[in-house]
Jmol script that loads the backbone (N, CA, C; Angstrom):
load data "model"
ATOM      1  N   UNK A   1      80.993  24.022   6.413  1.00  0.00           N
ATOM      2  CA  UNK A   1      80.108  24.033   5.274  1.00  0.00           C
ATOM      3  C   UNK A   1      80.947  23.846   4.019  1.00  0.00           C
ATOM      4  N   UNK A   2      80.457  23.629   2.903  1.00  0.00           N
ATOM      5  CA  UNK A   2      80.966  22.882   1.612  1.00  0.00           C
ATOM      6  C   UNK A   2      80.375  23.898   0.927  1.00  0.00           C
ATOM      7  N   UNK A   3      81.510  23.950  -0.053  1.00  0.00           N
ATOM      8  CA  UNK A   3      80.862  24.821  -0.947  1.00  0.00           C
ATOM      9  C   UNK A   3      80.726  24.239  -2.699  1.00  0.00           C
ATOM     10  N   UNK A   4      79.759  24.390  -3.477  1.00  0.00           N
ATOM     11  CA  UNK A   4      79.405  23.749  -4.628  1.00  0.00           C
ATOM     12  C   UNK A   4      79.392  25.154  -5.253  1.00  0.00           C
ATOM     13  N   UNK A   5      79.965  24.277  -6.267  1.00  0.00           N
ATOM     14  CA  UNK A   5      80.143  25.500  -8.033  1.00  0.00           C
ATOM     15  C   UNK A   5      79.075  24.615  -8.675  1.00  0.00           C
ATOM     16  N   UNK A   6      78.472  25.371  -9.252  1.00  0.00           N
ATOM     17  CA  UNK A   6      77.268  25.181 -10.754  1.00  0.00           C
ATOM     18  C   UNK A   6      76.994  25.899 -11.812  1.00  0.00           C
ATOM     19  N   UNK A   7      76.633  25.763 -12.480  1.00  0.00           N
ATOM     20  CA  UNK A   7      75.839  26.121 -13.591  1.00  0.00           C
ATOM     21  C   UNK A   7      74.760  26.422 -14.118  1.00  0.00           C
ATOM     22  N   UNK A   8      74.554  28.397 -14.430  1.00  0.00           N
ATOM     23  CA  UNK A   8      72.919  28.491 -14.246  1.00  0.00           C
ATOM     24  C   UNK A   8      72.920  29.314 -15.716  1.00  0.00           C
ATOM     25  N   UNK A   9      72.069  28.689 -16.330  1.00  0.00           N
ATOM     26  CA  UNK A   9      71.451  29.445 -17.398  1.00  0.00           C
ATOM     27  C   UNK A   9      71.542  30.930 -17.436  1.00  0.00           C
ATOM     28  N   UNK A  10      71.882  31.869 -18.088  1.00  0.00           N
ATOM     29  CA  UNK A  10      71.955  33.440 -18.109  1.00  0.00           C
ATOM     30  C   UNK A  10      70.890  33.669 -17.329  1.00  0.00           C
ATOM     31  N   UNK A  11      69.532  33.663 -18.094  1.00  0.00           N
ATOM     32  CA  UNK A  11      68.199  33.678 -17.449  1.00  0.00           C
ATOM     33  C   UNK A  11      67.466  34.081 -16.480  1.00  0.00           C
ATOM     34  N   UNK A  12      68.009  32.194 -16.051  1.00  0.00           N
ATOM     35  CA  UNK A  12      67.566  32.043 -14.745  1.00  0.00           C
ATOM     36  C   UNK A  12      68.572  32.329 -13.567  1.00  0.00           C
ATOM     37  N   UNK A  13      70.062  32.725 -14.060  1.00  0.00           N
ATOM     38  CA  UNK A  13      70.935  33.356 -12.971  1.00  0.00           C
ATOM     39  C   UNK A  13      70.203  35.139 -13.130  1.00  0.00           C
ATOM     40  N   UNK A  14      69.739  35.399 -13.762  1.00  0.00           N
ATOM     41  CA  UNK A  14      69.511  36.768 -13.428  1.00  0.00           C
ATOM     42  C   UNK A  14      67.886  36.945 -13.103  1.00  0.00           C
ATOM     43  N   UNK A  15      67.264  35.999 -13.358  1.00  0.00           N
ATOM     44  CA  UNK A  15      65.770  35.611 -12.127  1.00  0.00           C
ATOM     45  C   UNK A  15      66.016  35.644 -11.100  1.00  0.00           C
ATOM     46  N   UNK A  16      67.018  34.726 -10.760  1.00  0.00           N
ATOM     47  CA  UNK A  16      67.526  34.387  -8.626  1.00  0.00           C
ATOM     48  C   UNK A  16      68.142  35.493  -8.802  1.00  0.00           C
ATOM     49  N   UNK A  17      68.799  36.235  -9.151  1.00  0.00           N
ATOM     50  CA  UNK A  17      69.477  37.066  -8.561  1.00  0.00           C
ATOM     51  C   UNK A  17      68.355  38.585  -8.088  1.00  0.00           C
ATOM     52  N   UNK A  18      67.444  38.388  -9.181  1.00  0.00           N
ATOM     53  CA  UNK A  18      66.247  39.643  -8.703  1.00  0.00           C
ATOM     54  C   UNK A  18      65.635  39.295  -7.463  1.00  0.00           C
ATOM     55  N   UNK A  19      65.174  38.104  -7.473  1.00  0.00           N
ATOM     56  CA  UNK A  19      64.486  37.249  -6.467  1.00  0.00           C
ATOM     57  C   UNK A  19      65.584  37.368  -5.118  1.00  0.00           C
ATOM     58  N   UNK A  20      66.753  37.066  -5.118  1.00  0.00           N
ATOM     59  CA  UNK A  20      67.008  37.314  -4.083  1.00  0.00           C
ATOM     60  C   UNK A  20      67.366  38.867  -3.041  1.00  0.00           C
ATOM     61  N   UNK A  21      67.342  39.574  -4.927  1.00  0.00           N
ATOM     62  CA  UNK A  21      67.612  40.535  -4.157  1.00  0.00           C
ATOM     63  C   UNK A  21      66.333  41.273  -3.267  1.00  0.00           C
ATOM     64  N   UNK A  22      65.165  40.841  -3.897  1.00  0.00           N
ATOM     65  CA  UNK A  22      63.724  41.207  -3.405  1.00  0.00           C
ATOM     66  C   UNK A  22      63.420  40.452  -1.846  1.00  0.00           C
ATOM     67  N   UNK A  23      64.299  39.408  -1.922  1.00  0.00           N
ATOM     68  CA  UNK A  23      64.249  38.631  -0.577  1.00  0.00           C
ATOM     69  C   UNK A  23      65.526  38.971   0.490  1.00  0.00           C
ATOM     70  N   UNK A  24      65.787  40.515   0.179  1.00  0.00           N
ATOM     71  CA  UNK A  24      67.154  40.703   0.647  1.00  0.00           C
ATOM     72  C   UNK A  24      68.089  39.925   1.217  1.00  0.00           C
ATOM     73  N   UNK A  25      68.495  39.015   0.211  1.00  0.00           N
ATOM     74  CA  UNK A  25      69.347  37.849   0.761  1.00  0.00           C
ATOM     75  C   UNK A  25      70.691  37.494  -0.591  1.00  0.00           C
ATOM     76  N   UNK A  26      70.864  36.429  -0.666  1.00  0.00           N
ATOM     77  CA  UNK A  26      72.045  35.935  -1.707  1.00  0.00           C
ATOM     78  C   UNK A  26      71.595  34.749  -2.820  1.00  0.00           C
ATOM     79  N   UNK A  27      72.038  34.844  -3.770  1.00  0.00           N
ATOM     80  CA  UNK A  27      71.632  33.932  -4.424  1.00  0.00           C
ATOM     81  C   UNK A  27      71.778  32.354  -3.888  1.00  0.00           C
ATOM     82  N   UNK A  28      73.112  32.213  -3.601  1.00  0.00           N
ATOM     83  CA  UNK A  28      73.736  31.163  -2.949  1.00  0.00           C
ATOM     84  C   UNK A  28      72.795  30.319  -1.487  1.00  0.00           C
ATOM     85  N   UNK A  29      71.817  31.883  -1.089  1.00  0.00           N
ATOM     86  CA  UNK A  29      71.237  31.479   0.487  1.00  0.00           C
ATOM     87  C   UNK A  29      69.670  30.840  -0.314  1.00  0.00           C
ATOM     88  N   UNK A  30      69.276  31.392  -1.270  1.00  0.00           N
ATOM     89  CA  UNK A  30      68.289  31.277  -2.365  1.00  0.00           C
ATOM     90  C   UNK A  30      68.113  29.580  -2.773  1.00  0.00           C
ATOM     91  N   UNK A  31      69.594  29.287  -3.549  1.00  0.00           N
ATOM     92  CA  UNK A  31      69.771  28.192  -3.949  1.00  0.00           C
ATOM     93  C   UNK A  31      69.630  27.146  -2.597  1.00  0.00           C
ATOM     94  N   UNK A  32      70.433  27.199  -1.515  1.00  0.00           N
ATOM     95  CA  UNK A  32      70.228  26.482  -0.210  1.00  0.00           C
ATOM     96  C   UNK A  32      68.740  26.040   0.364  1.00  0.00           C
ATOM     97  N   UNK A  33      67.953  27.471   0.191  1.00  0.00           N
ATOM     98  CA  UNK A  33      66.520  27.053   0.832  1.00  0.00           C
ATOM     99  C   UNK A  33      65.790  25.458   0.405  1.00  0.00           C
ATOM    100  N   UNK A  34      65.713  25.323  -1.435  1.00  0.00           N
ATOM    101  CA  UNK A  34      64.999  24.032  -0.666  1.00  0.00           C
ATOM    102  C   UNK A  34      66.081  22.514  -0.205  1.00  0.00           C
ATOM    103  N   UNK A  35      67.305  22.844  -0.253  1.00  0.00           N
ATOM    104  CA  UNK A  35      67.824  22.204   0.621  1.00  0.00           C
ATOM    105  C   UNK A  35      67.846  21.777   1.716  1.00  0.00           C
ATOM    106  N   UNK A  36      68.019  22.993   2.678  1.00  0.00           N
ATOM    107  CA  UNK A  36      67.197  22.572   4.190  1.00  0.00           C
ATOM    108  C   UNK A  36      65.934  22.038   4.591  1.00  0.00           C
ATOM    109  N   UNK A  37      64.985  22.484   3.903  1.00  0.00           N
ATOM    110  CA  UNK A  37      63.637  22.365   4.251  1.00  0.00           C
ATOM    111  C   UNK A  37      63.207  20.621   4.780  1.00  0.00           C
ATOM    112  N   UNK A  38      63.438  19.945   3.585  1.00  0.00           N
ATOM    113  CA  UNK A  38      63.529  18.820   3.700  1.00  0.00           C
ATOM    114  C   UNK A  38      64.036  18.104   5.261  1.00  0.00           C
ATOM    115  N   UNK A  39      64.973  18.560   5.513  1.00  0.00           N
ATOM    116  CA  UNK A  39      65.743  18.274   6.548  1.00  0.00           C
ATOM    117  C   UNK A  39      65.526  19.180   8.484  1.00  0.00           C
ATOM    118  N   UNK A  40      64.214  20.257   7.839  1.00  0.00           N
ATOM    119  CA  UNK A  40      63.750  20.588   8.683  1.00  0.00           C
ATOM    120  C   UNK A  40      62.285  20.234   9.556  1.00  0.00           C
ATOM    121  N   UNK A  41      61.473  19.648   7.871  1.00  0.00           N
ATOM    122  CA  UNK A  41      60.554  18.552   8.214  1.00  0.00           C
ATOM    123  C   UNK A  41      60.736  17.414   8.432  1.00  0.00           C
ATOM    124  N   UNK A  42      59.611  16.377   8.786  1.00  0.00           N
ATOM    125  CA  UNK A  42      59.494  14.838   8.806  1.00  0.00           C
ATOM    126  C   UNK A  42      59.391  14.570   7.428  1.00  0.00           C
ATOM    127  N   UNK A  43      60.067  13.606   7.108  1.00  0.00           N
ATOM    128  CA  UNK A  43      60.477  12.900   6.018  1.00  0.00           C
ATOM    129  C   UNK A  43      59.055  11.920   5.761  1.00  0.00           C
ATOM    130  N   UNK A  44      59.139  12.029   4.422  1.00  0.00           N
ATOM    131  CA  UNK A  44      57.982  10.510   4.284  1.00  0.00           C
ATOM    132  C   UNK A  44      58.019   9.253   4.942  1.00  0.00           C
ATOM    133  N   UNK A  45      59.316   8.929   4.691  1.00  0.00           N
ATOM    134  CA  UNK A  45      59.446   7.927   5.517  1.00  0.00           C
ATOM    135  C   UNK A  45      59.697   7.564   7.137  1.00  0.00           C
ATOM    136  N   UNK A  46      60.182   9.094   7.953  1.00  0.00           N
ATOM    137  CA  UNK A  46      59.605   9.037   9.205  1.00  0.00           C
ATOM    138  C   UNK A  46      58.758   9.113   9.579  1.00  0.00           C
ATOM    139  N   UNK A  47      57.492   9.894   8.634  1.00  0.00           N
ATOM    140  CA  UNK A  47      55.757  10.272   9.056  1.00  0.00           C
ATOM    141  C   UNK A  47      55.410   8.634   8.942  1.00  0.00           C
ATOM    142  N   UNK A  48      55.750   7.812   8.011  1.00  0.00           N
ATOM    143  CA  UNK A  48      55.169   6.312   7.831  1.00  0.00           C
ATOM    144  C   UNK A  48      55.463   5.365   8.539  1.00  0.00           C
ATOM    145  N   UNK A  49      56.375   5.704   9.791  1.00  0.00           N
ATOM    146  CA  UNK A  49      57.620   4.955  10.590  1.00  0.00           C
ATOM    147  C   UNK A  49      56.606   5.083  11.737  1.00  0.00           C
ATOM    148  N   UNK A  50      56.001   6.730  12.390  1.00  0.00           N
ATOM    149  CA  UNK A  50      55.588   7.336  13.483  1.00  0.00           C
ATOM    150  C   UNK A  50      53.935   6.637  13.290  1.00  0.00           C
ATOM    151  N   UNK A  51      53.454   6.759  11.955  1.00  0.00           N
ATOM    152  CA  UNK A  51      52.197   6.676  11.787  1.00  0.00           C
ATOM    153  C   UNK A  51      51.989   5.235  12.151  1.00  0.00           C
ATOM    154  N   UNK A  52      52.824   3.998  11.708  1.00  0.00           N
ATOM    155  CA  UNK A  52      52.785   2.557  11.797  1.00  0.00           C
ATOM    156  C   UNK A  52      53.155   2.444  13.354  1.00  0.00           C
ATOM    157  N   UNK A  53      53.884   3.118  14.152  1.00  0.00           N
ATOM    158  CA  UNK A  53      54.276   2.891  15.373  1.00  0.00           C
ATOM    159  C   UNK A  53      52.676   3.319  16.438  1.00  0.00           C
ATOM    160  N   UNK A  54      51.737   3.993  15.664  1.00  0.00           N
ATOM    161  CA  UNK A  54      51.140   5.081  16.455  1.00  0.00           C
ATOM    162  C   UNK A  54      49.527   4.164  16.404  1.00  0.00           C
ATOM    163  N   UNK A  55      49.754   3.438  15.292  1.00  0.00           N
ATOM    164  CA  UNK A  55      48.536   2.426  14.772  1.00  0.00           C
ATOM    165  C   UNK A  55      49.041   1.166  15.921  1.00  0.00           C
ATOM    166  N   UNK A  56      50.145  -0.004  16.231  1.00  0.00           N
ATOM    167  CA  UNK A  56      50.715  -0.692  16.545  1.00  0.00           C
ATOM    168  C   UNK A  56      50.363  -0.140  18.130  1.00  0.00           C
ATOM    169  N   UNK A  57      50.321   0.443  18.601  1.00  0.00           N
ATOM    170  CA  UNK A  57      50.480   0.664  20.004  1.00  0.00           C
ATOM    171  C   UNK A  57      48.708   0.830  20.267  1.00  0.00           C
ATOM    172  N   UNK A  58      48.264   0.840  19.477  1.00  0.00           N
ATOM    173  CA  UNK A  58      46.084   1.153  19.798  1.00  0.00           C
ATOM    174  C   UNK A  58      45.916  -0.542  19.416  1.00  0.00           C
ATOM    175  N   UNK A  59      46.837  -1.917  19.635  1.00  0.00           N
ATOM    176  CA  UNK A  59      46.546  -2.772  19.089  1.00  0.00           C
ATOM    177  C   UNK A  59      46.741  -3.710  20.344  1.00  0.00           C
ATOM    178  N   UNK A  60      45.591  -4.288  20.858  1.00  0.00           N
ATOM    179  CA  UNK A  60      45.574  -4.381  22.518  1.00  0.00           C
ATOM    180  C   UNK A  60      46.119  -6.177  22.085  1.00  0.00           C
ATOM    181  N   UNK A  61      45.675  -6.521  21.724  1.00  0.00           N
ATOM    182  CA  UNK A  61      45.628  -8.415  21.657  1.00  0.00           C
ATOM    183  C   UNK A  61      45.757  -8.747  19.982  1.00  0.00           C
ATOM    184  N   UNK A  62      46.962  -9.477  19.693  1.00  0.00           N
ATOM    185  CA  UNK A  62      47.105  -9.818  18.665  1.00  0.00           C
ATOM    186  C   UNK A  62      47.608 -11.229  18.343  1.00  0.00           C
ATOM    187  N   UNK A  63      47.094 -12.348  17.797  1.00  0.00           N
ATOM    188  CA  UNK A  63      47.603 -13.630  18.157  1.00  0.00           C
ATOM    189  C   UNK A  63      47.878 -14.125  16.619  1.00  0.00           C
ATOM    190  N   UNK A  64      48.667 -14.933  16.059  1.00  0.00           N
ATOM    191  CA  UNK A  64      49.041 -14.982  14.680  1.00  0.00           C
ATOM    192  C   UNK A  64      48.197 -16.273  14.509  1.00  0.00           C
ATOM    193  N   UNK A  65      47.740 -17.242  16.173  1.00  0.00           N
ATOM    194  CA  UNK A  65      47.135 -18.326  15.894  1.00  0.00           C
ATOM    195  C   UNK A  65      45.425 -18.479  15.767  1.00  0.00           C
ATOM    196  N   UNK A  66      44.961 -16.779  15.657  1.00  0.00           N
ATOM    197  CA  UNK A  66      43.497 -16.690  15.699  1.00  0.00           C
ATOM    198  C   UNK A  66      43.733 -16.422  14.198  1.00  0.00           C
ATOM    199  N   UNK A  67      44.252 -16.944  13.168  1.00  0.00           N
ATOM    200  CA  UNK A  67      44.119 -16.438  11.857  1.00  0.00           C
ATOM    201  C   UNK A  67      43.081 -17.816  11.379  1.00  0.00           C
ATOM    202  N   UNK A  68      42.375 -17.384  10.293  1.00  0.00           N
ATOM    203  CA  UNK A  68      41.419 -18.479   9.831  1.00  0.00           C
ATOM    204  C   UNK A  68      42.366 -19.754   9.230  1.00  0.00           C
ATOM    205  N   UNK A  69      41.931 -20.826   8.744  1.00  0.00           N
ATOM    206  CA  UNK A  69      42.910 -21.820   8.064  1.00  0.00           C
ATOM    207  C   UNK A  69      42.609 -21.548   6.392  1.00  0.00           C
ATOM    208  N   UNK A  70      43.537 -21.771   5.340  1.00  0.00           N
ATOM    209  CA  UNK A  70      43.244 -21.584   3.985  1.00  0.00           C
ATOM    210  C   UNK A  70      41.667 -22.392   3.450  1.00  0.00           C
ATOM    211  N   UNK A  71      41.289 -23.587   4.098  1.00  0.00           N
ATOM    212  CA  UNK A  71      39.670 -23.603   3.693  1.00  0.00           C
ATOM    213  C   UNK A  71      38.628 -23.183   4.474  1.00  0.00           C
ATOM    214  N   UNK A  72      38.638 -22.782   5.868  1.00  0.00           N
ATOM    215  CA  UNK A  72      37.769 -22.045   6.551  1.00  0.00           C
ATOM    216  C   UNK A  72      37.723 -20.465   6.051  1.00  0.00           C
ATOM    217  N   UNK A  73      39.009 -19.913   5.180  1.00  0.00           N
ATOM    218  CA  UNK A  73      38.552 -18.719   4.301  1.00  0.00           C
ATOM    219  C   UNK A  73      37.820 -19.375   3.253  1.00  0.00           C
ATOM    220  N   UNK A  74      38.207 -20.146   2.708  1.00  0.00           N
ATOM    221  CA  UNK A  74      37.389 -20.467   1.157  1.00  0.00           C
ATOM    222  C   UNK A  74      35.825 -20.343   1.647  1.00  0.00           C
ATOM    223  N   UNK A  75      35.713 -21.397   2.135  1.00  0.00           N
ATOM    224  CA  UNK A  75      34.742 -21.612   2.968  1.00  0.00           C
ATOM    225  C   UNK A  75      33.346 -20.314   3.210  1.00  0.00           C
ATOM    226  N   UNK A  76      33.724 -19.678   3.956  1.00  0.00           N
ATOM    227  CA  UNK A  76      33.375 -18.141   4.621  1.00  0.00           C
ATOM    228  C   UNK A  76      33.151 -17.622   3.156  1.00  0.00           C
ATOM    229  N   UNK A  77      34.441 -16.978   2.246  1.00  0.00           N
ATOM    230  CA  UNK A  77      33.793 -16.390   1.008  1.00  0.00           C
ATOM    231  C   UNK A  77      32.720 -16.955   0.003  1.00  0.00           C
ATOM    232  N   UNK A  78      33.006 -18.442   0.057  1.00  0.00           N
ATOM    233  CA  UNK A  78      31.791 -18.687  -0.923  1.00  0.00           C
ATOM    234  C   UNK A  78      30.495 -19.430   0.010  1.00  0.00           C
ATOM    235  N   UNK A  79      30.319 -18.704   0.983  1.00  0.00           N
ATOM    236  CA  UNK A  79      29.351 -18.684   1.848  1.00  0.00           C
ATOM    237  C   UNK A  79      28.900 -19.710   2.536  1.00  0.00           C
ATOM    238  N   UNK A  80      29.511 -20.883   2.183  1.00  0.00           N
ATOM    239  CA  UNK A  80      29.478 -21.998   3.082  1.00  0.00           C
ATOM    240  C   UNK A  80      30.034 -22.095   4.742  1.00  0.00           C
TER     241      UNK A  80
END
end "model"
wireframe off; spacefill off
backbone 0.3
color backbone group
């Protein structure tokens, strides 16, 4: 583990320090929490990875050559 020096406002070093002591823990373990968290959930971009993989697999027949042609859309929208 690595250890980081910082800089905390009078303040708010003596907020975390009540807070942690109410959370019988350390300031240092305080500062860490939302560090991990992140790294304990799915990430945005793995939920959007799982979710696109999860859509892609319910997709039985897909052909790039059943796409309409650029005037058979025109066509279709202005109702002809």
């Amino acid at each position: 583990m690595k250890n980081i020096t910082g800089c905390l406002l009078e303040q708010l070093y003596r907020r975390a320090r009540i807070t942690a002591v109410e959370r019988d823990g350390s300031v240092s373990a305080l500062m860490w929490e939302p560090l991990r968290r992140p790294s304990a959930e799915e990430s945005d971009f793995a939920k959007g990875k799982r979710l696109q993989d999860e859509v892609r697999a319910t997709i039985r027949r897909f052909r790039a050559d059943d796409r309409l042609t650029r005037d058979a859309l025109h066509r279709r929208r202005a109702g002809g």
